[in-house]
N, C-alpha and C positions, 0 to 999 in steps of 0.2 A: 730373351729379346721378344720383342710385343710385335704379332704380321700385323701391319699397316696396310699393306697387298689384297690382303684380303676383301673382294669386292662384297657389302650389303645393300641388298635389296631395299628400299626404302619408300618404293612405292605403293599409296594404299593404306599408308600408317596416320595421315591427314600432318605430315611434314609440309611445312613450309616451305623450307628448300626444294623439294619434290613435287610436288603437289600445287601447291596454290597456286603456281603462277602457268600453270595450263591450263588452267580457268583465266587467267588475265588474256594470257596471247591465244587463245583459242587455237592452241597446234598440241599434235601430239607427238612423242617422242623426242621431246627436248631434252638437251641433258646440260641439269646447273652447275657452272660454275661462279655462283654471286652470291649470296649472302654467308656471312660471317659465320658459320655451321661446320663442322669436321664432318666427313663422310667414314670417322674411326669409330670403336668401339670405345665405350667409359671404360677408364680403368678398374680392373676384375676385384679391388676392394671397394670401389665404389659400389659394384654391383653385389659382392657381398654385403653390406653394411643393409642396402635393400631388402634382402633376398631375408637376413634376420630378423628387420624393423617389417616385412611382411609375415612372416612365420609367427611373429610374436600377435599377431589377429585383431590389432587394434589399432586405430588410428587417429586418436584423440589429441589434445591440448598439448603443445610442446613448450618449453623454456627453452631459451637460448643456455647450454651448460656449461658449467665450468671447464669442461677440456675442450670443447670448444674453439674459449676466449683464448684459451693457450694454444692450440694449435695456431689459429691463428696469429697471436703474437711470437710465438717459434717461428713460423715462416716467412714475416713479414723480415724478421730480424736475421734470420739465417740466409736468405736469396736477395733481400734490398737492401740490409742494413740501417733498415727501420728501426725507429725504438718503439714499444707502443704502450700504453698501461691498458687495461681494462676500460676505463673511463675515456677513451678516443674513440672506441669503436661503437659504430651507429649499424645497423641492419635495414637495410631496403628490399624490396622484393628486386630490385634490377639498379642500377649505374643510371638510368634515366629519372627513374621515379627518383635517386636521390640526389642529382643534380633538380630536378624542376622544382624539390622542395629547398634545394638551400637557394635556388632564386627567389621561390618564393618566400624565403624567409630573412633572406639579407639586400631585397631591390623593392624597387617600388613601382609598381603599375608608370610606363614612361619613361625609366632609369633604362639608361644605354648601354646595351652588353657586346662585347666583341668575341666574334669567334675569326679564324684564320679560313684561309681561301683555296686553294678547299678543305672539307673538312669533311666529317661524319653528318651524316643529313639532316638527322635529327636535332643537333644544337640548334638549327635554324628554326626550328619548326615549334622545339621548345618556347623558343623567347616570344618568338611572335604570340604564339597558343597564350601564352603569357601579360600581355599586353605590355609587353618590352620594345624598345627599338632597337634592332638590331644593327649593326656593324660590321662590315667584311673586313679582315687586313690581308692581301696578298700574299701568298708565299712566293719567292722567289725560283725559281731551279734552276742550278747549277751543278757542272757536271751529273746528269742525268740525278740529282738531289734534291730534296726541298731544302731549302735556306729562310730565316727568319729575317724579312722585311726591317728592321730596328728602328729604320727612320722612318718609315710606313708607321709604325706600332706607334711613338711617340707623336708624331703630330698626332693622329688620333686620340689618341690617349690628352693631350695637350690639348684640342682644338672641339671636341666634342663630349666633353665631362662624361667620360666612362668609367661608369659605376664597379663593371664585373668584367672578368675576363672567361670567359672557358679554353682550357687547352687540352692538345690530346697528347699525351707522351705515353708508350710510341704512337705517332703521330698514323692515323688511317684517314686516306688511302695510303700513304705516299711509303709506309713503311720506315719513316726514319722516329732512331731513339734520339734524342735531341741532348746533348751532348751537355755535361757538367758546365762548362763553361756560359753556351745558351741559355742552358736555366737560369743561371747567375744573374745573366746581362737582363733576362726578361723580368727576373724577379725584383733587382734592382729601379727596374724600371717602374713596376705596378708599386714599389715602396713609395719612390719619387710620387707618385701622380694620385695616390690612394687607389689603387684599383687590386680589388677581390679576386682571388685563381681559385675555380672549382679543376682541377685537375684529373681529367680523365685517365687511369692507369690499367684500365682493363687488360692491355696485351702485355704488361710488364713482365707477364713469363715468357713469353715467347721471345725472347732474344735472341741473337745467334752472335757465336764468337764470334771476334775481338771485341763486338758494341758490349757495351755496361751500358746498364739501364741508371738513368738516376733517379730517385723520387722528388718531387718538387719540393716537399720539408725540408731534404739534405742537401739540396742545392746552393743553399743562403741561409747566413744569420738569422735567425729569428726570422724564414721565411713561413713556418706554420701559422706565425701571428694572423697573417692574411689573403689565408689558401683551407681547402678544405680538396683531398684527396678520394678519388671514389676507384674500385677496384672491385674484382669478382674472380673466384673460380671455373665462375662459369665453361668463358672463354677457352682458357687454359687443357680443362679437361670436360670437354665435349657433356657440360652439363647446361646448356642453356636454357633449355624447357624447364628446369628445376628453380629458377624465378625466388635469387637470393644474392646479394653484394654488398656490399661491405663500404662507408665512409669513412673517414679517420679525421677528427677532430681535437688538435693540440688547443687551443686559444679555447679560454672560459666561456668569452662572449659569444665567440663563434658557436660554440657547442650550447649555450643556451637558448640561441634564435633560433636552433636549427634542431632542437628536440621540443622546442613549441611549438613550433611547425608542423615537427611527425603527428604529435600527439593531436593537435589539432585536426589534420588531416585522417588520423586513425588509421594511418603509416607502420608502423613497430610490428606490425605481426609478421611472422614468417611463416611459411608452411612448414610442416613438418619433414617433407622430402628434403626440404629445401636445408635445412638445419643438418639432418643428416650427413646429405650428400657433400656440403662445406667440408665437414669434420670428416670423414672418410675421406673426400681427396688429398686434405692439407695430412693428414695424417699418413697417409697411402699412398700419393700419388706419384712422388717425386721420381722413381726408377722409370715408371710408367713416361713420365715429361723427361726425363734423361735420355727413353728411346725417341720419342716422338719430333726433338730438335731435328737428330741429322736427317729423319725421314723427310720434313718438311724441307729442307735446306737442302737435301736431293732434289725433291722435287722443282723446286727453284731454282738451282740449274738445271736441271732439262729444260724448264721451258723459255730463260734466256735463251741455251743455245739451241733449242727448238726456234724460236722467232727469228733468232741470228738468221737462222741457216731458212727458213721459206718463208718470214713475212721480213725482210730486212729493212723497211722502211716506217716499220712501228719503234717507237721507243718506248724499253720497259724500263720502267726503276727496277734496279738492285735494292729489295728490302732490305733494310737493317734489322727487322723485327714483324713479326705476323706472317700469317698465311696468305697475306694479299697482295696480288701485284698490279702497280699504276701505269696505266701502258696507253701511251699517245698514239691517235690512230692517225691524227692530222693530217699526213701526208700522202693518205689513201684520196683525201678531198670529199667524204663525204660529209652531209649535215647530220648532226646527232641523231633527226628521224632516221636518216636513211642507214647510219651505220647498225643500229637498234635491231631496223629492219632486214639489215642483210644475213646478219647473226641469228635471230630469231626464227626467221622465214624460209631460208636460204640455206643457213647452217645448222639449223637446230642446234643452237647452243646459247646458254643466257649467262651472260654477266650482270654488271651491274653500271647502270648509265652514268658516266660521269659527268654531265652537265647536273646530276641530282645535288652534289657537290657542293656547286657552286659553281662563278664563272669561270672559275678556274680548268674545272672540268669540259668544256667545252672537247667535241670532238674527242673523247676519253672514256675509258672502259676500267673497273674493277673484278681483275678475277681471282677464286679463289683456287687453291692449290692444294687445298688441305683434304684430300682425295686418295686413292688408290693409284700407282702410276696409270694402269690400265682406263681406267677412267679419265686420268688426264691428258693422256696420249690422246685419246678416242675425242674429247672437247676440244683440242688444241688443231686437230684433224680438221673439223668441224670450220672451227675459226676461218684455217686456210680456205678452206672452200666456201665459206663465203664471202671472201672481199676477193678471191680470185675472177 
């Protein structure tokens, strides 16, 4: 079994999560609970696979290899029920870099893209950078849930000629896996209207039983005709500095616009770590992610019934999926500066703002969980004491 307990130091190593944003808030001794980073160790063959590809004293020209491509298509097929050949799979340095190239290779400078309400921050940020117009569709929530808008999505979809769609499954913040049927309904819908799904799947390991993960391909008929899938290890197994992810492209035309784009771009290279550390975790990692579920899904309850029991008038979503929890403060009555403020200044402890979101996020916080309990205990402390 893998200690997860185990507290690391991590300050002084020029971590983002640690580091950087004590330079933002000018305080010290803050301790992060916000960005999308594990506070665990890489699994011990990842670190092996390193520990050789440094001994061997060279660090020159990589190819993407043949076991590789299999690992990958092993795993996609074994844990989603993926099908994939060789020829679907694209290499990005990141899930963003290959989402901003299939916009820019299947939209037009003006063409109208939609993303959900709230969402990951960055989609927004993409289209506009892009010279996109952007679209919000509200999520609904229910029973402490996000729910999919339908009739929100269609007039839009109907009233505003949208081009592209981005979706996140599982869905960050809110933590929900969006259920077979959902996909169904959404994809049916973007058939109906013409609209493109770049489908964000990065947490798709992190599920936690009874939820099944679906992938947007397997959802619908001949839904790959009109979706392009973007996913990473990264997440999964605490490799995100290693700056490598993975597309998957069934449709001819889709995969042709969108490897003229890379190449155009001069996109296709990957580092060498980065190539590595893929094939090491997909190969190696899965006992490693067999311990790390129920660690994280302890942790997730504690800190439900952590909140239950001394902050009872925030509302957290119950994740279906990921390390992150959506937790409504609203009913504290502070404005977004001030609740920012009181966490930061007050509590020495940082999340992540959920008005960044969207409007959805209003008076709303993102935390992460993916910690040592000790350390979450000690940020959850924190919390209280500052909106007390």
């Amino acid at each position: 079994m893998t200690n997860f307990d185990q507290p690391i130091d991590r300050l002084g190593t020029n971590s983002i999560k640690w580091d950087a944003f004590l330079k933002t808030y000018n305080e010290e001794e803050l301790l992060p609970l916000w960005i999308a980073d594990m506070d665990f160790k890489t699994p011990p063959g990842v670190l092996a696979a390193y520990q050789k590809l440094l001994s061997e004293g060279i660090l020159g020209y990589s190819e993407v290899s043949d076991s590789l491509y299999n690992e990958i298509i092993s795993w996609e097929n074994r844990q989603h029920g993926l099908s994939l050949n060789r020829e679907d799979i694209f290499f990005f340095s990141g899930v963003l870099a290959g989402v901003t190239t299939a916009i820019q290779a299947l939209t037009q400078p003006n063409d109208t893209i939609l993303i959900h309400d709230p969402v990951y921050p960055p989609f927004a940020a993409i289209i506009t950078n892009n010279r996109r117009k952007l679209v919000r569709s509200r999520l609904i929530e229910k029973n402490h849930q996000f729910m999919i808008d339908f009739g929100d999505l269609e007039e839009k979809f109907n009233k505003q000629q949208i081009k592209l769609m981005i979706l996140c499954n599982p869905h960050n913040p809110g933590g929900r896996v969006w259920s077979a049927a959902e996909l169904n309904q959404l994809g049916k819908l973007c058939k109906k209207y013409n609209v493109l799904v770049l489908s964000d799947e990065i947490h798709q390991d992190l599920v936690f039983p009874p939820n099944h993960m679906t992938s947007f391909f397997n959802a619908g008929e001949q839904f790959s005709d009109f979706s392009i899938q973007f996913t990473s290890m990264t997440k999964t197994f605490n490799l995100a500095g290693i700056k490598n992810s993975l597309a998957f492209v069934k449709n001819k035309k889709l995969r042709e616009l969108l490897l003229n784009k890379q190449q155009e771009n001069f996109q296709q290279e990957i580092n060498t770590f980065g190539l590595v550390g893929m094939e090491a975790a997909y190969q190696s990692g899965e006992a490693w992610l067999n311990d790390l579920l129920p660690y994280l899904q302890s942790n997730i309850t504690f800190t439900l019934e952590y909140f239950r029991t001394h902050l009872p008038k925030a509302v957290v979503m119950e994740p279906e999926a990921t390390y992150l929890l959506w937790i409504d403060f609203s009913a504290y009555d502070f404005s977004d500066s001030e609740l920012e403020e009181r966490l930061v200044h007050k509590g020495k402890v940082v999340l992540n703002t959920g008005v960044s979101y969207g409007a959805g996020g209003k008076q709303h916080m993102r935390l992460n969980v993916a910690c040592p309990r000790s350390i979450l205990e000690e940020g959850l402390n924190r919390i209280v004491f500052a909106l007390s």
